[in-house]
C-alpha positions as CSV (number, residue, x, y, z in Angstrom):
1,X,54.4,27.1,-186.7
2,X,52.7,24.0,-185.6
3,X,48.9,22.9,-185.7
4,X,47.0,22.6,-182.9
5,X,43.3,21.6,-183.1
6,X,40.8,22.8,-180.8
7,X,37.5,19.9,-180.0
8,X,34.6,22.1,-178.8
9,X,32.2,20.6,-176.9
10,X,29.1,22.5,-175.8
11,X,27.4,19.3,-174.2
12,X,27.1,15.5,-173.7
13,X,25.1,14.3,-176.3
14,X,26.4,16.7,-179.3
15,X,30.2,16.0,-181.5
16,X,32.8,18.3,-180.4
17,X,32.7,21.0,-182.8
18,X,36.7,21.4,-184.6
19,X,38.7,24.1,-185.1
20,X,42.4,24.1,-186.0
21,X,44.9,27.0,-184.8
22,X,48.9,28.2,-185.5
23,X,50.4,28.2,-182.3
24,X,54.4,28.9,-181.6
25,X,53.6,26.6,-178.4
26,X,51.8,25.1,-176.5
27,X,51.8,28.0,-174.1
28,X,50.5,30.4,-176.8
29,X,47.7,27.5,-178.2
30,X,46.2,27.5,-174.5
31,X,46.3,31.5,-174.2
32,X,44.4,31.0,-177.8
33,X,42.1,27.8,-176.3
34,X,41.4,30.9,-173.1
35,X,40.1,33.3,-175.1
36,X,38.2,31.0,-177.3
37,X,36.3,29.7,-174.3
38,X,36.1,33.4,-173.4
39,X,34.0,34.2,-176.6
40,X,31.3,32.0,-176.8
41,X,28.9,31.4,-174.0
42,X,27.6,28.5,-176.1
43,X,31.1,26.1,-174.8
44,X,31.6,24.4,-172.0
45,X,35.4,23.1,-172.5
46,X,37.4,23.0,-175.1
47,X,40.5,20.2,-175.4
48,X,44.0,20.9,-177.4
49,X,45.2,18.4,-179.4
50,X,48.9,18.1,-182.1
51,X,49.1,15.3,-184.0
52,X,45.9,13.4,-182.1
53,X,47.4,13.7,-178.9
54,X,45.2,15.7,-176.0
55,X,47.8,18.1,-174.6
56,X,45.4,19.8,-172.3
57,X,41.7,20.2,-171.4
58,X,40.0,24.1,-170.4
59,X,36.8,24.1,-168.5
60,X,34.4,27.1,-168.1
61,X,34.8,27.0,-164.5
62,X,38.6,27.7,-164.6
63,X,39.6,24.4,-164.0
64,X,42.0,22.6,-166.3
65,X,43.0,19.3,-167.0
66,X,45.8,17.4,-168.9
């Protein structure tokens, strides 16, 4: 399965926090990215990454980004 990584970030001025996740795709590592936004109130958007590459960006406010 591959790796995605998930950067964090719960404000300007503090490092993305990393987390790193199995995925089958990348359909199933943004359902994963969802609910981890979901969870903690402490987030504001989290971006998915494989191999260093952003795949796509989630924001709290339900937009997305790529």
């Amino acid at each position: 399965m591959p790796t995605y990584v998930f950067h964090l970030h719960d404000g300007p001025s503090v490092p993305p926090r990393e987390e790193s996740v199995e995925a089958t795709d990348l359909e199933q590592a943004r359902d994963l990215a969802e609910m981890r936004l979901l969870l903690s109130s402490q987030f504001t958007h989290i971006e998915v990454l494989q191999d260093g590459e952003e795949l796509l960006r989630l924001k709290r406010d339900g937009r997305t980004g790529s």
